[in-house]
N, CA, C and O of each residue as an XYZ file, in Angstrom:
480
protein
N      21.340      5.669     -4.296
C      20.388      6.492     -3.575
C      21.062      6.966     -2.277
O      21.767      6.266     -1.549
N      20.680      8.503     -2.058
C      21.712      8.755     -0.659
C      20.823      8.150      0.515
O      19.744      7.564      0.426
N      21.577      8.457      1.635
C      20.948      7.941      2.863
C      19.990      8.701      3.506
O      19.652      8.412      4.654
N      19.358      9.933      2.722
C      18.952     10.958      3.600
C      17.469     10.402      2.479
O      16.471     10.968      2.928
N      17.254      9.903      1.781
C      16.557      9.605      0.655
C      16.095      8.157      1.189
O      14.947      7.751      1.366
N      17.128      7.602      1.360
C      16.689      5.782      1.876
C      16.076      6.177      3.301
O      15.182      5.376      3.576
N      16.242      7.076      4.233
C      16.453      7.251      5.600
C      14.205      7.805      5.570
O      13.336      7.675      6.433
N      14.161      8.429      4.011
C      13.066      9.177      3.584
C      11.852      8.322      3.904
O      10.938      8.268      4.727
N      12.484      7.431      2.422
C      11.500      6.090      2.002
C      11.103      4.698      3.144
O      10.010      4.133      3.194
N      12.336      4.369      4.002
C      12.124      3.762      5.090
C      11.121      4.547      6.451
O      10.454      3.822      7.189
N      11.139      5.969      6.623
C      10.077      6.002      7.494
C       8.773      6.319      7.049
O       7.795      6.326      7.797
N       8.735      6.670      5.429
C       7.290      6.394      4.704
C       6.832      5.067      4.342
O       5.633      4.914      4.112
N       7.700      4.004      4.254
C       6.964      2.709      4.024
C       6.652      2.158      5.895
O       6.357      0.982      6.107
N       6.720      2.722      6.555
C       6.704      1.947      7.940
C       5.430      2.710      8.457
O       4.638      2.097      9.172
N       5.220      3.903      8.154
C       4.273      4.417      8.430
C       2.984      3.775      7.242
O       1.876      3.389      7.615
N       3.338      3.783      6.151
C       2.195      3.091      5.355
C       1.948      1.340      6.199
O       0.865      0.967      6.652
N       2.973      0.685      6.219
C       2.888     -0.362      7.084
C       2.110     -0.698      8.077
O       1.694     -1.838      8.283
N       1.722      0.929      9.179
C       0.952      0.828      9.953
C      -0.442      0.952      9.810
O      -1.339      0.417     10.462
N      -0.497      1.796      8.788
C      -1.838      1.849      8.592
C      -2.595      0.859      7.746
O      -3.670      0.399      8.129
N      -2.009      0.511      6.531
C      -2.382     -1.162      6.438
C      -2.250     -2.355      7.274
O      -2.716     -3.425      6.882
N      -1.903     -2.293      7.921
C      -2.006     -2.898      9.031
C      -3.121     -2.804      9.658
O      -3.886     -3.767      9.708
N      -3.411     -1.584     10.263
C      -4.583     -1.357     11.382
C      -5.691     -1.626     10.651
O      -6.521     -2.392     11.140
N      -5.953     -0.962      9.140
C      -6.660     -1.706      7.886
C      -7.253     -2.851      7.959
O      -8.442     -3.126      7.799
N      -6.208     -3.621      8.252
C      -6.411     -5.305      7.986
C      -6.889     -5.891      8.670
O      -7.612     -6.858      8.431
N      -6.429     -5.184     10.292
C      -6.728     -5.911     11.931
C      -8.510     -5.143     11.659
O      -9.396     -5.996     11.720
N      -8.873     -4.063     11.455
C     -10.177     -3.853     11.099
C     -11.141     -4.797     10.309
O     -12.317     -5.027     10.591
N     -10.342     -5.351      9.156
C     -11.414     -5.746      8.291
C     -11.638     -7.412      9.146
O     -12.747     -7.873      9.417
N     -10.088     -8.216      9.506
C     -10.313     -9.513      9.832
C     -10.862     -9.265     11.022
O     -11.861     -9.982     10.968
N     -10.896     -8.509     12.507
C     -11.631     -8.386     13.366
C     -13.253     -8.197     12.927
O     -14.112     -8.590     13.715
N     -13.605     -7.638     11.760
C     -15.192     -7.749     11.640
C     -15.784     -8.876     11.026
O     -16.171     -9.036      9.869
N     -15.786     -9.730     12.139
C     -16.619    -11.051     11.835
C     -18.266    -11.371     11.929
O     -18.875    -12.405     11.655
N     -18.785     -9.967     12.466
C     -19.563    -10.015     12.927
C     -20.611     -9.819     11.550
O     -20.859     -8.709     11.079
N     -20.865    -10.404     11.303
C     -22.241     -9.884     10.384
C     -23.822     -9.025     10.374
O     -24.590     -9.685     11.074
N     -24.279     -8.215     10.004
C     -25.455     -7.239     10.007
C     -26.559     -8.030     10.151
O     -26.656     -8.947      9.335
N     -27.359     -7.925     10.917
C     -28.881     -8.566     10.887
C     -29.994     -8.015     10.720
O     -30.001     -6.792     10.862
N     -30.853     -8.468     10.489
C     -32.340     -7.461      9.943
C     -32.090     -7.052     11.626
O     -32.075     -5.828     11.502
N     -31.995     -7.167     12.316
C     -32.326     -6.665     13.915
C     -31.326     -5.031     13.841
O     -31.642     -3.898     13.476
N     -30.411     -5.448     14.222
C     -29.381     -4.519     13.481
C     -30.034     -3.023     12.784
O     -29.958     -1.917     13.320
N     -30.722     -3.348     11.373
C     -31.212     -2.345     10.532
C     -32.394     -1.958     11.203
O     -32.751     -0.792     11.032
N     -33.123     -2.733     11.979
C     -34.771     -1.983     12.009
C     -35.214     -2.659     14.025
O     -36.265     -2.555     14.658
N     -34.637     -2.930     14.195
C     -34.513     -2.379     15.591
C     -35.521     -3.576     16.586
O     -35.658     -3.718     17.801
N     -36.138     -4.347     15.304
C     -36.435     -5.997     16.496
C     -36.783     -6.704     15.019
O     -36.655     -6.450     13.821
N     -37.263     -7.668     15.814
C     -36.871     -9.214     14.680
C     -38.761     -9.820     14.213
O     -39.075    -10.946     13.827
N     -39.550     -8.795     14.402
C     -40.917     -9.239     14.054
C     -41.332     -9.947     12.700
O     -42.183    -10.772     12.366
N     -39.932     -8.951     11.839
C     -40.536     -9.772     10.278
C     -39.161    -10.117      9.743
O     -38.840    -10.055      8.556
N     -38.207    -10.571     10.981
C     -36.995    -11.687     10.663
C     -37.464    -12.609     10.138
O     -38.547    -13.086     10.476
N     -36.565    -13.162      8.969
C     -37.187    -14.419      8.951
C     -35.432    -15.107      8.299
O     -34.780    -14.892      7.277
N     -35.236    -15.905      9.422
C     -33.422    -16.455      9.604
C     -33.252    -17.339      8.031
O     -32.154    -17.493      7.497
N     -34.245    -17.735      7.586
C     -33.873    -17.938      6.283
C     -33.596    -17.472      4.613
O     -33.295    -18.062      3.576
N     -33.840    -16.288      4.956
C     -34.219    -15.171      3.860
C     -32.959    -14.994      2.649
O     -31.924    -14.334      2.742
N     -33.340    -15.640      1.759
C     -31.782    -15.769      0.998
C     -31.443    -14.558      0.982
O     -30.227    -14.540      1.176
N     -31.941    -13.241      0.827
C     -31.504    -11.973      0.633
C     -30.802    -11.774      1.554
O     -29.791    -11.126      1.284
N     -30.941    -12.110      2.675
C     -29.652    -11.733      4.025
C     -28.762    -12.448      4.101
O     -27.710    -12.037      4.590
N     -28.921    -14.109      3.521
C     -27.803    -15.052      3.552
C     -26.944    -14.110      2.305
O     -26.161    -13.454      2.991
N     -26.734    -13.773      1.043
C     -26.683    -13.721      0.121
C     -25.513    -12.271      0.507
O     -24.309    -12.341      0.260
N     -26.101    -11.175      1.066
C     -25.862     -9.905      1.816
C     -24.644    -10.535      2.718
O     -23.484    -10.292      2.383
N     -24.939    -11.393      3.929
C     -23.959    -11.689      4.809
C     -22.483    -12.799      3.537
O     -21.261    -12.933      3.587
N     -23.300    -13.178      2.848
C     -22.179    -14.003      1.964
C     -21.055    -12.592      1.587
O     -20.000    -12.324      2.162
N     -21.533    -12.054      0.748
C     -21.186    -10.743     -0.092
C     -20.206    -10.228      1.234
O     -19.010    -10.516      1.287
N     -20.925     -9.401      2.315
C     -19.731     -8.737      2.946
C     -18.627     -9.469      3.791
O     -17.578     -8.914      4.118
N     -19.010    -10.984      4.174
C     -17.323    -11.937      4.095
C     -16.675    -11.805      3.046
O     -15.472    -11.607      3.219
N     -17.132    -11.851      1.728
C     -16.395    -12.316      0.946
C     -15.253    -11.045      0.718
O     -14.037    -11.120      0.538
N     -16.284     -9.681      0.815
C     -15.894     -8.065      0.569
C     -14.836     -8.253      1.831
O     -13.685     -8.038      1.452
N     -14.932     -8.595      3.219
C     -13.925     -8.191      4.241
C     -12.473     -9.263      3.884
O     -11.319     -8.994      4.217
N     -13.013    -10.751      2.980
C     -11.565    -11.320      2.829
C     -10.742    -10.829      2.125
O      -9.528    -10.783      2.320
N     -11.601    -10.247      0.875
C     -10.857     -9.582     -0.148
C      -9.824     -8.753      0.499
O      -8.601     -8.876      0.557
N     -10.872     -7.627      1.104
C     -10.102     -6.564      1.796
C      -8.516     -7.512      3.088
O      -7.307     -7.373      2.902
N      -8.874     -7.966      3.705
C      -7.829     -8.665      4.266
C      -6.377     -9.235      3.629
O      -5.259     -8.911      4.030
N      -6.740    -10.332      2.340
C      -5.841    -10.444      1.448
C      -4.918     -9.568      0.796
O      -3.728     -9.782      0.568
N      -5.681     -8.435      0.489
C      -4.804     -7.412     -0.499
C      -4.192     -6.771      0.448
O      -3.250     -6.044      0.133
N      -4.540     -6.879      1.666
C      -3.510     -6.150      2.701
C      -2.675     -6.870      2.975
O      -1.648     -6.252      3.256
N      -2.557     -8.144      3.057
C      -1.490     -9.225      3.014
C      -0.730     -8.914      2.408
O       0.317     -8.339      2.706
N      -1.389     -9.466      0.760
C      -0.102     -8.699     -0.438
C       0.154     -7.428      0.012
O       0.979     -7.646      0.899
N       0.016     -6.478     -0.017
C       0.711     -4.671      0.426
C       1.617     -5.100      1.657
O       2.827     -4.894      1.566
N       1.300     -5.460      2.361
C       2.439     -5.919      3.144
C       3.395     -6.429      3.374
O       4.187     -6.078      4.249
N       3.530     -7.515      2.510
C       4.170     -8.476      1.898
C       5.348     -7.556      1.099
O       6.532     -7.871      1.220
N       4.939     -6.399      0.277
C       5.482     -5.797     -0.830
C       6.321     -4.544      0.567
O       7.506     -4.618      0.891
N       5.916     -4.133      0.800
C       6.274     -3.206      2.157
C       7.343     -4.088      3.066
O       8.527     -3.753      3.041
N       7.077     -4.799      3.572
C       8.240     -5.994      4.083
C       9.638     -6.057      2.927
O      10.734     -5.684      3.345
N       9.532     -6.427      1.844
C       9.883     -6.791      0.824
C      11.203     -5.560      0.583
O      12.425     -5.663      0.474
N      10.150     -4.282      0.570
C      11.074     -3.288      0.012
C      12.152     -3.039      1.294
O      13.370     -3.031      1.119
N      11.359     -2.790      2.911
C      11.919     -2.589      3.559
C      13.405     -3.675      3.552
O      14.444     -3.256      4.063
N      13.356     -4.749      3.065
C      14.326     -5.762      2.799
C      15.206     -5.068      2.103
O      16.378     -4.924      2.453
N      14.672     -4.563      1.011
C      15.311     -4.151      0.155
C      16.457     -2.757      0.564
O      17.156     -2.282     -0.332
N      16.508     -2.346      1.653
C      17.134     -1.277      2.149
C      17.833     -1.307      2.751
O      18.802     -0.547      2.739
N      17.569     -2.468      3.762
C      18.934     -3.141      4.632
C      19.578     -3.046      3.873
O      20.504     -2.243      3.759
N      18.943     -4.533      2.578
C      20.425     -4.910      1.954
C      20.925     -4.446      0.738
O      21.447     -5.205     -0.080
N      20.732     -2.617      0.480
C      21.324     -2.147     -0.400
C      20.565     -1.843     -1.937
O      21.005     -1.072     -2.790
N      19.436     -2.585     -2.028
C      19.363     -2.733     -3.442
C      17.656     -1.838     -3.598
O      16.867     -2.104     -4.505
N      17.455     -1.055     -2.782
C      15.928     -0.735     -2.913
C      16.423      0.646     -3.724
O      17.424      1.354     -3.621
N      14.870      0.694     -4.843
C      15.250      1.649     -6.037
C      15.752      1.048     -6.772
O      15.934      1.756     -7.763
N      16.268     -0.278     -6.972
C      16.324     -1.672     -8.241
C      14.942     -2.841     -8.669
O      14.239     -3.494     -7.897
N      14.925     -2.806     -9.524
C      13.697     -4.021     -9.819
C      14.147     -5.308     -9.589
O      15.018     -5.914    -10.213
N      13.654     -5.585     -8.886
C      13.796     -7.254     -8.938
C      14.070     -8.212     -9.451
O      14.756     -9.169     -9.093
N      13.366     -7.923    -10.607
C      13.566     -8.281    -11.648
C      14.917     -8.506    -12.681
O      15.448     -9.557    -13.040
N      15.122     -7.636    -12.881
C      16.380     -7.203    -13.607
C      17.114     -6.323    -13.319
O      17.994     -6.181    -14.168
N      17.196     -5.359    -12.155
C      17.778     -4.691    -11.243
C      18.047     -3.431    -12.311
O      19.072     -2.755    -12.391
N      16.639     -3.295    -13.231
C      17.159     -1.625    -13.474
C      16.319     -0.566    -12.544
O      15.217     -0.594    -11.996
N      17.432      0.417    -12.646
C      16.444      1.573    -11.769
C      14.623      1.881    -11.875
O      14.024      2.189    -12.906
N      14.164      1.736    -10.832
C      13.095      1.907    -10.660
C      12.867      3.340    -10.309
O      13.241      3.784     -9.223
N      12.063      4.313    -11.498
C      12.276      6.002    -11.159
C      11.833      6.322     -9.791
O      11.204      5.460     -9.177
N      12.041      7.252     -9.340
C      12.118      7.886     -8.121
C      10.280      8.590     -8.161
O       9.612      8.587     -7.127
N       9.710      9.136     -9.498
C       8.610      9.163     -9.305
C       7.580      8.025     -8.964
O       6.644      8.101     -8.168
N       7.994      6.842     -9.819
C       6.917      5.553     -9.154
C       7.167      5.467     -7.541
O       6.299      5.276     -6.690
N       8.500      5.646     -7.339
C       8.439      4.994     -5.106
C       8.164      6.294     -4.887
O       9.067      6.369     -4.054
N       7.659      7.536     -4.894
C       7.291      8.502     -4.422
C       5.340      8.397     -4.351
O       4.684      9.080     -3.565
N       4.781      7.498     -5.254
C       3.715      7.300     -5.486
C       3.571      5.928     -4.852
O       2.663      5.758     -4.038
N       4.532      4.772     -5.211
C       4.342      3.821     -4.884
C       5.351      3.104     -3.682
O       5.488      1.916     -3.975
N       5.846      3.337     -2.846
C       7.302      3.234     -2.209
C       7.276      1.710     -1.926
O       8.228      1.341     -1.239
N       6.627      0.986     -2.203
C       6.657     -0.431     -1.756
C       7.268     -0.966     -3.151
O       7.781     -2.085     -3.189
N       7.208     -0.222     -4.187
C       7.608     -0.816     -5.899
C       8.640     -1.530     -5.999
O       9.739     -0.992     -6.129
N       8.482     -3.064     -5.956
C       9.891     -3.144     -6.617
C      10.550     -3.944     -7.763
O      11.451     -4.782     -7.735
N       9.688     -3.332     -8.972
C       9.411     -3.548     -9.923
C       9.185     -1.945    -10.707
O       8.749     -1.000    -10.049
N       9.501     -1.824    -11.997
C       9.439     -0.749    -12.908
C       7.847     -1.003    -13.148
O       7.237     -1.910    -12.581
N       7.221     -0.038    -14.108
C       5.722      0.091    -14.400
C       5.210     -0.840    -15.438
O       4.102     -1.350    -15.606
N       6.727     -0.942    -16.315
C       6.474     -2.445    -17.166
C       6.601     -3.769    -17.065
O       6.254     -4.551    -17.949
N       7.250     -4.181    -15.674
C       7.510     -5.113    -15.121
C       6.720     -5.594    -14.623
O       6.787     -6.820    -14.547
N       5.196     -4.676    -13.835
C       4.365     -4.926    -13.092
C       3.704     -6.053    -13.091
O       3.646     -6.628    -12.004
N       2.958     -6.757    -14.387
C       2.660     -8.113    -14.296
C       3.074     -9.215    -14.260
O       2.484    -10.288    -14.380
N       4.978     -8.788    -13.951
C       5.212    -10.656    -13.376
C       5.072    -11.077    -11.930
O       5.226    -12.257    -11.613
């Protein structure tokens, strides 16, 4: 791969980097959970035990860890490739170091793995 190509893919994975990033600092900074107060503007027919809001507040932790995690992994894979450029070998699978096409890291630039490789 030339250098004007690696020089390409390194300031598109750093820029994706950032924005999963800011992504992530979004989802783990919202700790805050929604309250009937929140939706309707005082607490007359709150009632702090209401499984429907426990159930609701369960659901969107569980929705913001998700979201947190998979930004881990993407990052992880983004780190990974950027590794992969220092030391020569990005645009190889990992795997078995065959070429990984130039259309998957144009779609996927963190890939470093072929499309059939994907589930190891």
């Amino acid at each position: 791969m030339t250098k004007d190509k690696l020089d390409h893919y390194r300031r598109v994975l750093l820029e994706e980097r950032a924005r999963v990033a800011a992504d992530r600092a979004a989802y783990a900074g919202d700790t805050t959970s929604t309250t009937v107060q929140d939706a309707a503007g005082d607490l007359s027919d709150y009632d702090p035990n209401d499984p429907a809001d426990e159930a609701e507040n369960l659901y969107d932790r569980d929705r913001e860890l998700a979201a947190v995690e998979n930004a881990d992994r993407i990052l992880a894979k983004i780190d990974r490739a950027l590794a992969k450029i220092d030391d020569g070998t990005y645009g190889l699978s990992d795997i078995d170091g065959r070429p990984i096409p130039e259309e998957r890291l144009e779609v996927m630039p963190y890939a470093v793995t072929t499309v059939d490789q994907e589930s190891y």
